[in-house]
ZADRENKE-723360 format. One line per field, with one value per residue: residue number from 1; residue in three letters; x, y, z of N, C-alpha, C in turn. Coordinates in steps of 0.001 Angstrom, whole numbers, padded with zeros to 6 digits. Each point is the difference from the previous one (the first is absolute). Example, Ala and Ser with C-alpha at 12.3 -4.5 7.8 and 13.67 -1.06 7.14 Angstrom:
BEGIN
k	1;2 .
r	ala;ser .
n_u	013190;-000350 .
n_v	-005690;001050 .
n_w	007800;-000720 .
ca_u	-000890;000820 .
ca_v	001190;001190 .
ca_w	000000;000060 .
c_u	000900;-000770 .
c_v	001200;001090 .
c_w	000000;000730 .
END
This chain:
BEGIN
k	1;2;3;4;5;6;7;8;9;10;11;12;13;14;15;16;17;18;19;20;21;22;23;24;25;26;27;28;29;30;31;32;33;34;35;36;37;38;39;40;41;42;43;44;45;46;47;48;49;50;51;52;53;54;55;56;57;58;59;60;61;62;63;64;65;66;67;68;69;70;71;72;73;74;75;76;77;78;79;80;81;82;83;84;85;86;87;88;89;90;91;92;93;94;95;96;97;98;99;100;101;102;103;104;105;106;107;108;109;110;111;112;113;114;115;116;117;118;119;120;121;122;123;124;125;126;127;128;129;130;131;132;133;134;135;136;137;138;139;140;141;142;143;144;145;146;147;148;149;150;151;152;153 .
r	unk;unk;unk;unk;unk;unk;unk;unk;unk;unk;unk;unk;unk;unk;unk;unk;unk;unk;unk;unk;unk;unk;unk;unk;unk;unk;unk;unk;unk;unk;unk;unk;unk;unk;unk;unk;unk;unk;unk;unk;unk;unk;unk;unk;unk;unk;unk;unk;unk;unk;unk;unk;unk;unk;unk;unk;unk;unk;unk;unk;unk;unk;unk;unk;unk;unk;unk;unk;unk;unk;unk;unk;unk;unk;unk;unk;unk;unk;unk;unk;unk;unk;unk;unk;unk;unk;unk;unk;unk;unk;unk;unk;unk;unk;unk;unk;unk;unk;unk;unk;unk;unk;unk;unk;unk;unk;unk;unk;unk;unk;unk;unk;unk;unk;unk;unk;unk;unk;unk;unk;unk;unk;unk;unk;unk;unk;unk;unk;unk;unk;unk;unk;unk;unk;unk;unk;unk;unk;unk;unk;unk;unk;unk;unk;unk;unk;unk;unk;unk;unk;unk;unk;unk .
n_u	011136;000224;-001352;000222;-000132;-001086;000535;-001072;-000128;001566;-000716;-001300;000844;000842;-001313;000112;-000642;001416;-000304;000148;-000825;000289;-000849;000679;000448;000423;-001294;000414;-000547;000601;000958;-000465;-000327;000363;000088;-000600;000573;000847;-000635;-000661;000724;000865;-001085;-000339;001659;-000337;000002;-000529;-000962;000861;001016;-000923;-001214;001283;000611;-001212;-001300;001686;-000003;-001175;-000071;000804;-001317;-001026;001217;000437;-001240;-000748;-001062;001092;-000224;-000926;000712;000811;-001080;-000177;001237;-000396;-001047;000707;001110;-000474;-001184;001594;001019;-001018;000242;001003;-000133;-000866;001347;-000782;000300;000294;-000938;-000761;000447;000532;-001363;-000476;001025;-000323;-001178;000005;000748;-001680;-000830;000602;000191;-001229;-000657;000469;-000380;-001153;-000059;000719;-000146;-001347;000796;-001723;000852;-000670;000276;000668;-000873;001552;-000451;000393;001055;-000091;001326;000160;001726;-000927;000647;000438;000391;-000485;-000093;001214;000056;-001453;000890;000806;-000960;-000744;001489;000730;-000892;000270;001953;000384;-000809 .
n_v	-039863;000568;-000616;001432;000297;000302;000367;000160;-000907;-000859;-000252;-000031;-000620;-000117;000027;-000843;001003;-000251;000547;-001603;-000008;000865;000098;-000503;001236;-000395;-001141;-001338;-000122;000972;-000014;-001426;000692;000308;-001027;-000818;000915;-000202;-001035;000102;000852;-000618;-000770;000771;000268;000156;-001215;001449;-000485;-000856;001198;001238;-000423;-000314;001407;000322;-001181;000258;001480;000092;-000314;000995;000897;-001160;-000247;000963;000246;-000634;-000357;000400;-000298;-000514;000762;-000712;-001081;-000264;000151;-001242;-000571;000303;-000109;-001147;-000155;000305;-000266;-000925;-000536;000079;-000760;-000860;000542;001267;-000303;001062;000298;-000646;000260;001317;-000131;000256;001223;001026;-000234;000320;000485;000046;-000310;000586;000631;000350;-000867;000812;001192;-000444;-000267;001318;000226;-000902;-000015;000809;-000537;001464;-000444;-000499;-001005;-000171;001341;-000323;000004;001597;000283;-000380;-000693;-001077;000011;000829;-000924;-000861;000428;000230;-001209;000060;000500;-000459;-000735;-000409;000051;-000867;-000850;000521;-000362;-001369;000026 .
n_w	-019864;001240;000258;-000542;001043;000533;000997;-000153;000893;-001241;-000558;000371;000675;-001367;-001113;001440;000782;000590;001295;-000525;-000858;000060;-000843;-000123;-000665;000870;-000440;-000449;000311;000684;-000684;000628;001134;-000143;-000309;000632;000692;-000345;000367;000989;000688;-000521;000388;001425;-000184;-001411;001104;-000224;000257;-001147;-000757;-000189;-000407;-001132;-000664;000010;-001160;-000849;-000328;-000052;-001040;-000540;-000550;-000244;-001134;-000053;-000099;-000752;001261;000549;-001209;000366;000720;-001290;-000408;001409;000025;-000983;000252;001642;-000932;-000511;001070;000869;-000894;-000187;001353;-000612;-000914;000660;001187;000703;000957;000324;000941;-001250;-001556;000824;000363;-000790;-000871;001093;-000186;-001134;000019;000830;-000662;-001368;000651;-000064;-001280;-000750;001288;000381;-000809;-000489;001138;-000819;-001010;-000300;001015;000613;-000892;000502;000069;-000880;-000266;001022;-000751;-000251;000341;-000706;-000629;000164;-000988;000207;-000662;-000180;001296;000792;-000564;000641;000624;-000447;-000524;001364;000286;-000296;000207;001335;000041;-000402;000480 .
ca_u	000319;-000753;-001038;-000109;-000948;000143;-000674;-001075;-000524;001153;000207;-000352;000721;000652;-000411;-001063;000863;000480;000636;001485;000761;-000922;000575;001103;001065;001717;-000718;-000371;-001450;-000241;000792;-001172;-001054;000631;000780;-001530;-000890;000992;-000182;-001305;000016;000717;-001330;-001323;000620;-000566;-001666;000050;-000885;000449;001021;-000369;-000277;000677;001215;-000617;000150;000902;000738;-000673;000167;001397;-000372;-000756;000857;001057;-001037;-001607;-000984;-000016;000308;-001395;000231;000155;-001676;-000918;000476;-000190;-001379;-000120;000968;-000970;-000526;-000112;-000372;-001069;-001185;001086;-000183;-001629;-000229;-000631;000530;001691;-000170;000173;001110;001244;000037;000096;001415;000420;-000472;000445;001341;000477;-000474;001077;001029;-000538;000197;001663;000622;-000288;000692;001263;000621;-000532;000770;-000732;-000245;-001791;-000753;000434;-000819;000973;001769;-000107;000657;-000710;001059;001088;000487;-000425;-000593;000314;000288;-001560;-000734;000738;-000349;-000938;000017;001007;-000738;-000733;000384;-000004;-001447;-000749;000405;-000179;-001647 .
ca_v	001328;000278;001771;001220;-000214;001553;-000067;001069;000502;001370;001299;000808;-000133;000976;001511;000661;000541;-001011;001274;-000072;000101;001353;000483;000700;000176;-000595;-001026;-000606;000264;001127;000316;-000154;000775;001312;-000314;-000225;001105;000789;-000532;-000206;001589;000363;-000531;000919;001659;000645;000506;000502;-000466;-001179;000309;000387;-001356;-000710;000608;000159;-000810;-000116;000703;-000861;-001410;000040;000179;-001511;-001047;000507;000476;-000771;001293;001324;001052;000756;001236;001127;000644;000769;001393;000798;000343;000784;001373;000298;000996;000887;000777;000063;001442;000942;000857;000714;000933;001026;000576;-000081;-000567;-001529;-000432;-000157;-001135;-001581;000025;-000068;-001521;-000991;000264;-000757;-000911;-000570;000008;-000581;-001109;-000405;000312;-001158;-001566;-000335;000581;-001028;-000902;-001434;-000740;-000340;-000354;-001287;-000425;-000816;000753;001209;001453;001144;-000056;-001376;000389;-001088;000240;001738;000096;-000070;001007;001329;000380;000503;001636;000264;-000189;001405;001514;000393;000202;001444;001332;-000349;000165 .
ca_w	000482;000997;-000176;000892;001009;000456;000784;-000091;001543;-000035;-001325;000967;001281;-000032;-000492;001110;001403;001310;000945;000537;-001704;-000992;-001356;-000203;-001523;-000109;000017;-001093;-000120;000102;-001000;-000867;-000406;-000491;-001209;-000465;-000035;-001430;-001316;-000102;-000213;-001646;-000928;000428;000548;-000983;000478;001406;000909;000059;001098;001451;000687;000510;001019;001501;000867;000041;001241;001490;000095;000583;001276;000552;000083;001512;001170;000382;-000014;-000096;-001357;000575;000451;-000947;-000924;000432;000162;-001321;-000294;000480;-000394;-001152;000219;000692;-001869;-001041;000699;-000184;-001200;000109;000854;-000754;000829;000111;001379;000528;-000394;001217;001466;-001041;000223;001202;000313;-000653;000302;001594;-000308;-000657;001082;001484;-000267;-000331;000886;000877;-000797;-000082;000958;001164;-001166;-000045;001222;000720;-000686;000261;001329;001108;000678;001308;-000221;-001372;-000640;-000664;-000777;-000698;-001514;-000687;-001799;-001030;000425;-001035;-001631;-000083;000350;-000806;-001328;000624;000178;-001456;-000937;000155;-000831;-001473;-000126 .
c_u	-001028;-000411;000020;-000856;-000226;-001319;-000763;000090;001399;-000017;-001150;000148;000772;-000400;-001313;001190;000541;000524;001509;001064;-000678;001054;001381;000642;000821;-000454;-000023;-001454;-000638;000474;-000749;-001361;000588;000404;-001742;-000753;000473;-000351;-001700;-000091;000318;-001023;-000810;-000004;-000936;-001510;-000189;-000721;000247;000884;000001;-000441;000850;000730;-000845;000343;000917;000405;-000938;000644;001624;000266;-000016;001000;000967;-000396;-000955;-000630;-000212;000261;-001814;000205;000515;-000972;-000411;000596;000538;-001459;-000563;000342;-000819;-001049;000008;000313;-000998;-000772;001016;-000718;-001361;-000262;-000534;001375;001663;000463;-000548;001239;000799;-000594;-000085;001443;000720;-000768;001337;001594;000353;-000419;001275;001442;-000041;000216;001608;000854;-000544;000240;001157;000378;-000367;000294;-000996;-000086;-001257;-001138;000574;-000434;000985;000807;-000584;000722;-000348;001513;000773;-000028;-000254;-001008;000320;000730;-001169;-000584;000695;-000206;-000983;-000474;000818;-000643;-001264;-000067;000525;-001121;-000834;000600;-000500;-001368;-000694 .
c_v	000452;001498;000675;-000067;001653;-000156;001357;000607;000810;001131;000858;000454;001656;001237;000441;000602;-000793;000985;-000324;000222;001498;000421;001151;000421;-001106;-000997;-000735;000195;001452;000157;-001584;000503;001471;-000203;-000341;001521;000856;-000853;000603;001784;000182;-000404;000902;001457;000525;000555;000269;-000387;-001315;-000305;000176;-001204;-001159;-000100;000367;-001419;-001353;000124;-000277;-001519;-000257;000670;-000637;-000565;000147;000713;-000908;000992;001171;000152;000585;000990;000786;000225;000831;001680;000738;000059;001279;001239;000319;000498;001038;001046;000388;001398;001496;000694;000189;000851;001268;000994;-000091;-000197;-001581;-000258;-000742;-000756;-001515;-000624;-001026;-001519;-000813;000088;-000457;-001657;-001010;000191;-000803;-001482;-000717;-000015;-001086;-001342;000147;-000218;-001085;-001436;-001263;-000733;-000223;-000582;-001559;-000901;-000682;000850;000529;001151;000311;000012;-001378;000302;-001241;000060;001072;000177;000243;001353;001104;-000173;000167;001295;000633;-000226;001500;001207;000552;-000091;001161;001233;000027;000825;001097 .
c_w	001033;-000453;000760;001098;000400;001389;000232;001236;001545;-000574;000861;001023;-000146;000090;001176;000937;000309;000693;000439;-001287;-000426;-001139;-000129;-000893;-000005;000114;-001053;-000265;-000799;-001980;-000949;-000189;-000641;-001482;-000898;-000067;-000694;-001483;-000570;-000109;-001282;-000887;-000269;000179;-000839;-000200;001586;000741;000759;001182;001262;001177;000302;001000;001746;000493;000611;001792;001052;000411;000792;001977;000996;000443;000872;001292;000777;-000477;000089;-001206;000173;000576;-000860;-000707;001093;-000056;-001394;-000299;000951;-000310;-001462;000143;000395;-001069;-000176;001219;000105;-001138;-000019;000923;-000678;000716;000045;001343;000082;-000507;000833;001029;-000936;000415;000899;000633;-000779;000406;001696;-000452;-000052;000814;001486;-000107;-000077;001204;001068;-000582;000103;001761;001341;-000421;-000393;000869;000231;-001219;-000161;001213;000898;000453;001149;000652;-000777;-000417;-000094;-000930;-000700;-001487;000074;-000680;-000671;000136;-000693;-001222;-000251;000397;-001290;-001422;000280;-000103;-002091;-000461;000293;-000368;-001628;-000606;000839 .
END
C-alpha cells in the first residue's frame, strides 16, 4: 500500500501571500481555514483573553492572506487610533478632546481616502501609471476589510 506522502513545502506555498491568488470567501482555502477556525474558537470562546487573541490574530492573518502587506497599515492605524484614545481620555481639556478628535477622524479618513483613490499603485516599483486597474481586487478588499474595521471599532 503506498504511503501518504504530504508535501510540506505545498502546504506553505498555500498559507503565504500570492498577489495573483488573495484569499477569498468563495475559496477552497478560505472555508478550510474557516472551518479550522471554528474548531479551535469552539475550544477557547470561554476564555476571554484566549479568544480575543485568537480571533485578532486570526483576522490579521486573513488580512495577510488576501492583502500582503498591507494588513501593516491596519496595526499601524489601530495602534494610532489607540493612542489617539488613550491622549482623549488624558486630555484636561475639552478643547484638546476635540483637536485629538479631529486629528484622529483626518488621520483616519485622510488615510482611507488616499489608498482608496490612488489604488496602491505608487507604492508598487513596476507601475508607471498611479491609475491601473491592475490588482484592484485585492486592493478593494482591503479598503473594504479597512473601512469596516474602522466603523466596527
Amino acid at each position: 500500500m503506498p504511503m501518504l506522502q504530504i508535501d510540506l513545502s505545498r502546504i506553505w506555498q498555500q498559507l503565504i501571500y500570492d498577489p495573483k491568488e488573495p484569499l477569498l470567501f468563495s475559496s477552497g482555502l478560505f472555508i478550510f481555514l474557516f472551518t479550522g477556525f471554528m474548531y479551535i474558537y469552539f475550544l477557547v470562546y470561554k476564555h476571554h483573553r484566549a479568544k480575543t487573541i485568537f480571533v485578532t490574530l486570526f483576522s490579521l492573518y486573513f488580512y495577510y492572506k488576501s492583502s500582503g502587506t498591507y494588513f501593516l497599515l491596519l496595526i499601524l492605524s489601530a495602534i494610532v487610533d489607540f493612542s489617539l484614545a488613550n491622549a482623549i481620555f488624558k486630555a484636561e481639556s475639552e478643547r484638546k478632546r476635540k483637536l485629538i478628535l479631529i486629528l484622529s477622524l483626518v488621520l483616519n479618513i485622510g488615510m482611507l481616502a488616499y489608498f482608496k483613490y490612488t489604488n496602491f499603485n505608487h507604492l508598487r516599483s513596476d507601475s508607471p501609471i498611479l491609475f491601473t486597474t491592475e490588482h484592484l481586487s485585492a486592493h478593494r478588499y482591503f479598503i473594504l476589510y479597512l473601512s469596516v474595521a474602522e466603523l466596527y471599532y
